[in-house]
Backbone as a ProteinNet text record, in pm:
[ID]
protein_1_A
[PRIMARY]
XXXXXXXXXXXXXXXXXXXXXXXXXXXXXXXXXXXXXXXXXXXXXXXXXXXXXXXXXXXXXXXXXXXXXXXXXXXXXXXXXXXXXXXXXXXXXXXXXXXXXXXXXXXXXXXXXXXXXXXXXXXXXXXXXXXXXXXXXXXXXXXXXXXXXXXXXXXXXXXXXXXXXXXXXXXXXXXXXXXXXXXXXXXXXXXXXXXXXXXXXXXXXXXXX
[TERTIARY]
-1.4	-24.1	2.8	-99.1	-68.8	40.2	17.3	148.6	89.7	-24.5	-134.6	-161.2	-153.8	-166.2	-41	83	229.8	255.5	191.5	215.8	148.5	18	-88.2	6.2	59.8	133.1	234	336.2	448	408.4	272.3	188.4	176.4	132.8	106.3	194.8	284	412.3	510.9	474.9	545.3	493.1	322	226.1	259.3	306.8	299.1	395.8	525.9	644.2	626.4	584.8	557.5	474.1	414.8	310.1	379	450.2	565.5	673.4	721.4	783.1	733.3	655.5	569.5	517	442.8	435.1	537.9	667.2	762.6	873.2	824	851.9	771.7	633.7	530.8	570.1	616.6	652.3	758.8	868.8	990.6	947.3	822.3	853.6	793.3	683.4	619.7	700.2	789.1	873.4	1009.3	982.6	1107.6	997.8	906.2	813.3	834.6	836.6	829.5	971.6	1066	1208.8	1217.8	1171.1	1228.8	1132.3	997	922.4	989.4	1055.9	1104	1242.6	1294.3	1441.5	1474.7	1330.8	1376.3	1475.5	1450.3	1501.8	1674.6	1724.4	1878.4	1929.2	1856.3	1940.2	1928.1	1890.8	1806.4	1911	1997.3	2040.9	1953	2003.8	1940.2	2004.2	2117.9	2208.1	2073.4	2052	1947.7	1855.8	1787.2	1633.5	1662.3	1741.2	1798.6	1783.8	1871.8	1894.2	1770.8	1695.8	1548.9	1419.6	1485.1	1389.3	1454.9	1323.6	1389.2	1491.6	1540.7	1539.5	1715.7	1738.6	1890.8	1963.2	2033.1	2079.1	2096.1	2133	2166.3	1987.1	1924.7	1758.7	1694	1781	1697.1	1709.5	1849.2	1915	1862.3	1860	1812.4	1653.6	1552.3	1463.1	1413.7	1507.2	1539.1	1674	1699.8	1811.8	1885.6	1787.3	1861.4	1751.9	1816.8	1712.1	1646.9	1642.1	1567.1	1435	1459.6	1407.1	1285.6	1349.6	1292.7	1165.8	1229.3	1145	1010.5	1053.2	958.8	805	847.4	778.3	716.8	763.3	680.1	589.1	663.7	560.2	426	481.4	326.7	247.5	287.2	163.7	130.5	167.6	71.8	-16	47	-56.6	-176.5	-93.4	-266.1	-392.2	-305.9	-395.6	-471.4	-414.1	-499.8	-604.5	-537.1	-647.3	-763.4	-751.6	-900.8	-978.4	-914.8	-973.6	-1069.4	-1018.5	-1086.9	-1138.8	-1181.6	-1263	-1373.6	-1377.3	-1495	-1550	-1513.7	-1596.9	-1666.9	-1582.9	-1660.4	-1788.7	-1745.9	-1878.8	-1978.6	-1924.4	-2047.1	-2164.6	-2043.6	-2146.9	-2290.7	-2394.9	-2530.4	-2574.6	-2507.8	-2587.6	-2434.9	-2433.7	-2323.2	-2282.6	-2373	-2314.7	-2231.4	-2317.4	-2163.8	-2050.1	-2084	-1951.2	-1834.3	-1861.8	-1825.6	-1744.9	-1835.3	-1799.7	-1722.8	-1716.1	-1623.4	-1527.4	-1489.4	-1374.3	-1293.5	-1343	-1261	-1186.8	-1271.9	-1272.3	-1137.9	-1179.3	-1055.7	-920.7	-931.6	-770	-737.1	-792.3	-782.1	-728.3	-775.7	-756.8	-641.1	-615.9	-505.6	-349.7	-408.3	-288.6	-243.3	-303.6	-324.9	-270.3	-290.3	-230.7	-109.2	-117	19.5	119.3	109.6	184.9	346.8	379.3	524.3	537.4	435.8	414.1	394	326.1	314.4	412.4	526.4	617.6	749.5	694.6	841.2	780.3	594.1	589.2	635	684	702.9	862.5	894.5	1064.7	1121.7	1001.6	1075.2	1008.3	935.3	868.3	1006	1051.5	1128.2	1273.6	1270.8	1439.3	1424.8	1292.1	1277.2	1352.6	1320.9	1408.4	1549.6	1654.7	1751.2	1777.6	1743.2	1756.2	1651.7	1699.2	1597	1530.1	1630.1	1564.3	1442.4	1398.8	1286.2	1135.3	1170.4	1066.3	1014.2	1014.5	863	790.3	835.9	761.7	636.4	711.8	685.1	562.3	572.7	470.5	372.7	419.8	281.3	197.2	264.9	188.6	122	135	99.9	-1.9	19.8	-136.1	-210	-185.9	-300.1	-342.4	-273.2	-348.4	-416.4	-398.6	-491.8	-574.2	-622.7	-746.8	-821	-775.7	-843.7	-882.3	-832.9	-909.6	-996.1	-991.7	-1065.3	-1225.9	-1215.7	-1312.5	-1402.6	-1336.4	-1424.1	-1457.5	-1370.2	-1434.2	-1562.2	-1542.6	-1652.6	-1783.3	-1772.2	-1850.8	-1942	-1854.7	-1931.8	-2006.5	-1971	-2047.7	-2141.5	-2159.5	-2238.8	-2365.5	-2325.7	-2453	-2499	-2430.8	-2516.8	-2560.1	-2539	-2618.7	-2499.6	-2375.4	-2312.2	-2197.5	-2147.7	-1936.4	-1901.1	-1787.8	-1643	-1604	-1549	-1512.9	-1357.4	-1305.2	-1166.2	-1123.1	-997.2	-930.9	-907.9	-886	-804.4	-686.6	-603.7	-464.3	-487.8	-569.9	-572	-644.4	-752.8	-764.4	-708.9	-566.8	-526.8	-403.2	-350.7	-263.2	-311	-426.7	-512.3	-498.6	-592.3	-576.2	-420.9	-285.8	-183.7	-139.3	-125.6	-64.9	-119.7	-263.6	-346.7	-265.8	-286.7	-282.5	-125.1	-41.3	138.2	102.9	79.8	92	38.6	-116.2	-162	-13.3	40.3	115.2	235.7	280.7	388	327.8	253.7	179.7	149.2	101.1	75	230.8	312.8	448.7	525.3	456.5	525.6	451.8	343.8	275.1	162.8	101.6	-33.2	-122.4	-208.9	-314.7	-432.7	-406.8	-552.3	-507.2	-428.4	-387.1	-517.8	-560.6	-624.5	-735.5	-793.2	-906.1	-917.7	-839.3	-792.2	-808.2	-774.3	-739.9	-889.8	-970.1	-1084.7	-1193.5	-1135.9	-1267.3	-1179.9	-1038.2	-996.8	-1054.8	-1048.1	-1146.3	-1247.2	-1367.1	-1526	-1472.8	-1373.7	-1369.4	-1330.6	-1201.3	-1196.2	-1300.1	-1378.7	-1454	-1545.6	-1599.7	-1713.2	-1704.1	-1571.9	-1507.1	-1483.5	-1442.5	-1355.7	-1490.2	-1616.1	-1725.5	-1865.6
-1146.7	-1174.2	-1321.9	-1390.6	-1498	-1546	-1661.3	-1685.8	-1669.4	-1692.9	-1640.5	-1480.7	-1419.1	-1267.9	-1235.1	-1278.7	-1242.5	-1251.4	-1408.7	-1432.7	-1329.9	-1229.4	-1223.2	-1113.3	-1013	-885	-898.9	-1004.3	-1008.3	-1039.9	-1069.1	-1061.8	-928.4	-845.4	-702.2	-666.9	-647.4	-515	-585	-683.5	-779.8	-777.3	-717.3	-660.2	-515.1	-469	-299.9	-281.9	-328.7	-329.3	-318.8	-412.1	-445.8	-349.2	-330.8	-229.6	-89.2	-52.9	68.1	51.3	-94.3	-51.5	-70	-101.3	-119.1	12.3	116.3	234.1	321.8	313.6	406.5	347.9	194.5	180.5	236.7	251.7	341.9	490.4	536.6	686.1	707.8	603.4	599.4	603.8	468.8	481.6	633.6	696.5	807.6	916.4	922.2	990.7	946.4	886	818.8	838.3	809.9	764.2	909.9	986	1147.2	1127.9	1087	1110.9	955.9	847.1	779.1	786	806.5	843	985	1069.9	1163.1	1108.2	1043.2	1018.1	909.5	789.5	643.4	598.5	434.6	346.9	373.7	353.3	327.4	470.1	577	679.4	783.3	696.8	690.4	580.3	642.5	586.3	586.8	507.2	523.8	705.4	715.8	819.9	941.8	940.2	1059.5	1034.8	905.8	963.2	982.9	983	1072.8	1242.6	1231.6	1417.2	1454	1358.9	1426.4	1440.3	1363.8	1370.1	1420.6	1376	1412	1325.2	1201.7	1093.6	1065.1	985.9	956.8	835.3	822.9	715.3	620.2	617.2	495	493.3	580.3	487.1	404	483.6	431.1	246	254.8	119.3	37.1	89.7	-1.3	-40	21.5	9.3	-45.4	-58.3	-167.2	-207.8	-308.2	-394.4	-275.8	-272.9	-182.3	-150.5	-70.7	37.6	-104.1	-195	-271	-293.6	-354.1	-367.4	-200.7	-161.8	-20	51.3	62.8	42.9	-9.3	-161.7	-273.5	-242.7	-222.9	-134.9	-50	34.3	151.5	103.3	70.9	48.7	-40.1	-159.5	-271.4	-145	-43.8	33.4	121.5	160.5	270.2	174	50.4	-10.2	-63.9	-106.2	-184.5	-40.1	95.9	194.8	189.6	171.4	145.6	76.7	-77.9	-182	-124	-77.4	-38.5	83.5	129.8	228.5	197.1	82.3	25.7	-67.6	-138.6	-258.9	-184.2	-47.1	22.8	70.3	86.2	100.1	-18.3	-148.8	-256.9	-264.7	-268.2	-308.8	-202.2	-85.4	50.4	82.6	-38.7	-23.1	-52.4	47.5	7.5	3.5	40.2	22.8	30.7	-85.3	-81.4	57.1	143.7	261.4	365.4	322.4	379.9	327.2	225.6	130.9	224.7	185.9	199.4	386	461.4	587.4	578.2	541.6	550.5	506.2	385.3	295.2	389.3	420.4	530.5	676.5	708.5	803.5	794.1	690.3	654.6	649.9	533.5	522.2	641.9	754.1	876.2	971.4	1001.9	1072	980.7	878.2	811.5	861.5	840.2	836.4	1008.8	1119.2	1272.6	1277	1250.9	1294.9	1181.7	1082.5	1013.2	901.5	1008.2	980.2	921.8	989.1	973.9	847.2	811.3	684.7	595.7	606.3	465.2	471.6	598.9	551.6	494.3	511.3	422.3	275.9	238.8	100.2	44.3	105.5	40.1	29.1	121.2	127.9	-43.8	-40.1	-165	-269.9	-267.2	-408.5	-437.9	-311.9	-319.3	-364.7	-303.6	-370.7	-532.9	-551.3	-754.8	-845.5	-734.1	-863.2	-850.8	-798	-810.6	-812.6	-796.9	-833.8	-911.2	-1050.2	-1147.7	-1105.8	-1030.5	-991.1	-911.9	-835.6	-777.1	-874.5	-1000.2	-1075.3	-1165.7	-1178.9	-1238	-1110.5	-981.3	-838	-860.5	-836.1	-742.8	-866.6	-970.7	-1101.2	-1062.5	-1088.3	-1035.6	-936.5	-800.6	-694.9	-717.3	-774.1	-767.6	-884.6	-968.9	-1068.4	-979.8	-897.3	-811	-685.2	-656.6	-564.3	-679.8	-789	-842.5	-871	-939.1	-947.2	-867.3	-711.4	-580.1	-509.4	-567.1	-549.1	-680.6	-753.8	-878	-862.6	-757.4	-748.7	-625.7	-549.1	-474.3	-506.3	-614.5	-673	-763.7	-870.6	-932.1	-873.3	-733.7	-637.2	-568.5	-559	-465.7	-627.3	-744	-832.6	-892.7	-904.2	-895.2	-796.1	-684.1	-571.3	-626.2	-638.6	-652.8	-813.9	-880.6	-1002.1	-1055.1	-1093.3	-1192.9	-1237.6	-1358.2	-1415.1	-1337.5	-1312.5	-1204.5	-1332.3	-1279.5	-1288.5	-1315.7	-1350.5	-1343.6	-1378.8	-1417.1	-1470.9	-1375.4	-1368.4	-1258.5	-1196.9	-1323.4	-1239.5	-1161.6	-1201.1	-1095.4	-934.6	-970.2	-876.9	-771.8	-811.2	-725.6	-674.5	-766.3	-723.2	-614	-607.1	-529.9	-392.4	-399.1	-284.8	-233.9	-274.9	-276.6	-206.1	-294.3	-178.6	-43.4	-43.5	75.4	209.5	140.5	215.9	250.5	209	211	336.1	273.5	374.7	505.6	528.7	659.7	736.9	663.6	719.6	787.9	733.2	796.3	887.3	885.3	1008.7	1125.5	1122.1	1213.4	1277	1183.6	1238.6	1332	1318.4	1349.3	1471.9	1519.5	1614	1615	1522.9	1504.5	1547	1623.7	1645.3	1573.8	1493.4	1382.7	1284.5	1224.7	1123.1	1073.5	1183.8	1147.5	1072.8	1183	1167	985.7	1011.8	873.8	753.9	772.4	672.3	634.3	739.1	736.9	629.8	691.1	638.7	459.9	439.5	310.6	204.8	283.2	185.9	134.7	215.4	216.2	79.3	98	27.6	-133.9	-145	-239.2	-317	-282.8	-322.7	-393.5	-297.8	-366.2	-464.4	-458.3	-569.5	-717.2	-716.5	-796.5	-887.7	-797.6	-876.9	-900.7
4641.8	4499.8	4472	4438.8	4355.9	4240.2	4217.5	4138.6	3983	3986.9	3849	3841.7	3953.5	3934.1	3849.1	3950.9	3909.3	3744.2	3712.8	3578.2	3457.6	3503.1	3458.6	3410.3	3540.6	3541.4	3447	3485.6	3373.6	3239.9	3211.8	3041.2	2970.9	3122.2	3060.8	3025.6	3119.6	3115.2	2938.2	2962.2	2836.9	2695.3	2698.2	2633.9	2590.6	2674.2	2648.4	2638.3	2672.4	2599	2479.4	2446.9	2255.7	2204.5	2220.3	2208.9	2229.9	2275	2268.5	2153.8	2167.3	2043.7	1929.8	1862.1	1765.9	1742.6	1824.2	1818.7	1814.7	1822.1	1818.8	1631.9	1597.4	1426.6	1374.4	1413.4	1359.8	1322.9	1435.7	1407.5	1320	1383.5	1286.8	1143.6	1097.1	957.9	870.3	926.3	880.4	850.2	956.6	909.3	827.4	819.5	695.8	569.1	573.3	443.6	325.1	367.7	296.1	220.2	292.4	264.2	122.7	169.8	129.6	-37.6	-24.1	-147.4	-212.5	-187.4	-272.6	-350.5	-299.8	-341.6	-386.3	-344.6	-392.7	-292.8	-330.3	-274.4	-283.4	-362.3	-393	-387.3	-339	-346.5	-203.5	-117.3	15.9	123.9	213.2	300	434.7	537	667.4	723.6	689	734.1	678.6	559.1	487.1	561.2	625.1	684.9	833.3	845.4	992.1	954	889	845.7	814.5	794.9	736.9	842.5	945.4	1050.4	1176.5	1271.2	1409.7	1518.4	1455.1	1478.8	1448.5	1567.3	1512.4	1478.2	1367.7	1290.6	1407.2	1504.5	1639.3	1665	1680.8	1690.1	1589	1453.5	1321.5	1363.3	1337.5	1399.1	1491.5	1570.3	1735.7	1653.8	1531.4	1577.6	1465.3	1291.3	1195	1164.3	1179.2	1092.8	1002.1	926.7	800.5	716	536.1	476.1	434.2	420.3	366.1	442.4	540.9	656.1	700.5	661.2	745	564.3	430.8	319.1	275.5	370.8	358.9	441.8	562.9	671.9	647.3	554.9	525.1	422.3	357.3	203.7	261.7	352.1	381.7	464.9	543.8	603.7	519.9	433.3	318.8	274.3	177.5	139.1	218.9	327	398.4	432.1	445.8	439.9	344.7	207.9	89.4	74.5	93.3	89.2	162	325	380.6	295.7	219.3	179.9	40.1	-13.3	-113.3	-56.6	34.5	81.4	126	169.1	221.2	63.8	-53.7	-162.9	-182.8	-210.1	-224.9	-136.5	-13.3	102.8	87.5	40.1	107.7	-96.4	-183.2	-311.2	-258.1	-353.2	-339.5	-491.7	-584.2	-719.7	-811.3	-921.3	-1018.5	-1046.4	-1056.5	-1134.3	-1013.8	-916.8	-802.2	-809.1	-773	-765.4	-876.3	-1001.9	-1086.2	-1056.9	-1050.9	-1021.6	-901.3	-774	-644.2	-673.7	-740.1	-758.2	-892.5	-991.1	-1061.8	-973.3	-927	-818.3	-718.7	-635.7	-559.7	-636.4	-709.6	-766.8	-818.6	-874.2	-911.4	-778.8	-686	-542.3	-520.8	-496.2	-454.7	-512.1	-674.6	-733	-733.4	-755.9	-721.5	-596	-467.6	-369.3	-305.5	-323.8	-289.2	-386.7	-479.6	-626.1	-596.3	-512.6	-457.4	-392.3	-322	-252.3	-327	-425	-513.6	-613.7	-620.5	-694.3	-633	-467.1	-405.3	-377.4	-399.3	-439.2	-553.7	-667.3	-805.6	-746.8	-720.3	-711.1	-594.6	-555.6	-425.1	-521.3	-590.7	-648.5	-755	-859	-966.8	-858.9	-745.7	-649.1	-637.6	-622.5	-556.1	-715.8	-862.4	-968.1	-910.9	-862.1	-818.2	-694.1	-579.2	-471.2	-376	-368.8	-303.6	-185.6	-93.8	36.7	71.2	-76.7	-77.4	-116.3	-220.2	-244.8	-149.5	-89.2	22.7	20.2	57.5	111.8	-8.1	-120.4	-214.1	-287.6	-295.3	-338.6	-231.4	-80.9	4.3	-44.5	-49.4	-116.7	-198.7	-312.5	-455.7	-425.4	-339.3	-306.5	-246.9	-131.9	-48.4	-198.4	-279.1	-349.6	-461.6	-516.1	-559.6	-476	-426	-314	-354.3	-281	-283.7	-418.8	-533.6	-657.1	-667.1	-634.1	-665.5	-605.7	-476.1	-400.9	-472.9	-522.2	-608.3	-728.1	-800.8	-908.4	-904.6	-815.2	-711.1	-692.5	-641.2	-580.9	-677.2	-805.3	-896.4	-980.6	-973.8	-1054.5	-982.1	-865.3	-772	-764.6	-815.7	-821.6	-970.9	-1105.5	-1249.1	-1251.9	-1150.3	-1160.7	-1253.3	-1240.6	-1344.4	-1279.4	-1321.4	-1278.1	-1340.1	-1303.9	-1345.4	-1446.2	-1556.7	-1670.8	-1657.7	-1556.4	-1543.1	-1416.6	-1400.3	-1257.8	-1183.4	-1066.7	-951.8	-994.4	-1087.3	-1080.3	-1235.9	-1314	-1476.3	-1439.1	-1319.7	-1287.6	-1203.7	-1114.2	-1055.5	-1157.1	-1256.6	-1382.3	-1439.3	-1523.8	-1587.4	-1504.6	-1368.7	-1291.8	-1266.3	-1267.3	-1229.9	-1316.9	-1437.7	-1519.8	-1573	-1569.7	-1589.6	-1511.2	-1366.5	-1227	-1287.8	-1305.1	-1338.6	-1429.9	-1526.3	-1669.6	-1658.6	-1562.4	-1532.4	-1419.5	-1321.1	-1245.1	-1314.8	-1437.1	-1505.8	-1603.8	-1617.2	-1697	-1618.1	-1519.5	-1392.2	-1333.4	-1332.4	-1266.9	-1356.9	-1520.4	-1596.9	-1659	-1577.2	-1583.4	-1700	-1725.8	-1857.4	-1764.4	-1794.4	-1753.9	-1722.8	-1878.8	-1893.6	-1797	-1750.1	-1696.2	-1543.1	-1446.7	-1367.9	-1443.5	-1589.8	-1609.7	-1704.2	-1762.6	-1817.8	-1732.6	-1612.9	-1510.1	-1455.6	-1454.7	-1400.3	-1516.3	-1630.7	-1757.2	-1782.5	-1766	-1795.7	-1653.6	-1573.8	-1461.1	-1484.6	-1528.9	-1574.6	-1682.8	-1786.6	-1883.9	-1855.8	-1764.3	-1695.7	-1642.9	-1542.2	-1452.6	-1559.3	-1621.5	-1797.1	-1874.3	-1855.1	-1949.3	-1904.8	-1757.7	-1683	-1633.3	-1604.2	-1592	-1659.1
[MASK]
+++++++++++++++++++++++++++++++++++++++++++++++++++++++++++++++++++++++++++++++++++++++++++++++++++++++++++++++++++++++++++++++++++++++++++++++++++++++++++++++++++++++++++++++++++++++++++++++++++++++++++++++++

């Protein structure tokens, strides 16, 4: 073996190392994610998402720092699940009035089946005014979910032939607090709330461009 093979080998194994553990925070956080969206941030130890999983407080450890660390993790992989899930409405629009209908649609299905999840994103955004260690995370986020409204705002003014009527960040505000206000209505059991959420989108989008 060469001294370039040798080097090539100690790339891999040095490759797939990483690549093991990166896949085993993966698992870690999924299963933390259930625990830590039912109970919230501050009432959610590392010790509880042990008991809640299969997993033991000395791995939680070995495999984050701590609940901060391990929160943060979870929350950026739900969301970036998100973002792809709304960048494929933008790209796959073929006529405004879809658009318009998928993108109500989605944030509707979203907020209906992982309600819990986007209420342990508000809970870590509302932790970053008092604890600094969460704001880099939580600004990243909130840029990757503007973007990802920006791209469907983009998307739908792009199909009626016109500029958007507004900046990136009024439009991910607008959508933000919409998206907020339907989620506490929904948690709090309103009925109208999906449907609400669905028709303030249409209204948004109309308006904004």
């Amino acid at each position: 073996m060469t001294s370039t093979d040798a080097t090539d080998a100690r790339g891999r194994l040095a490759r797939r190392r990483v690549d093991k553990f990166e896949e085993r925070r993966r698992l870690l956080a999924d299963a933390a994610l259930q625990t830590l969206a039912e109970r919230g941030y501050a009432r959610t130890s590392l010790r509880d998402i042990a008991q809640g999983s299969d997993f033991s407080l000395g791995v939680l450890h070995y495999y984050f720092r701590d609940k901060v660390e391990l929160i943060t993790y979870c929350v950026r992989r739900y969301k970036a699940q998100c973002t792809e899930r709304y960048d494929a409405i933008a790209a796959h629009a073929t006529d405004a009035e879809a658009l318009l209908r998928d993108a109500g649609d989605g944030l509707a299905a979203t907020l209906a089946h992982d309600a819990l999840m986007h209420r342990l994103w508000y809970d870590l955004r509302a932790q970053a005014l008092f604890e600094e260690s969460f704001r880099f995370d939580v600004a990243d986020i909130d840029a990757s979910l503007e973007r990802m409204i920006w791209r469907i705002v983009a998307a739908y003014a792009d199909l009626v032939g016109v500029a958007p009527r507004c900046t990136a960040g009024l439009a991910y505000a607008a959508f933000d607090g919409l998206f907020q206000q339907s989620l506490l209505r929904h948690l709090s059991g309103d009925a109208a709330a999906l449907d609400d959420l669905r028709a303030g989108t249409r209204v948004l989008l109309t308006r904004l461009v």
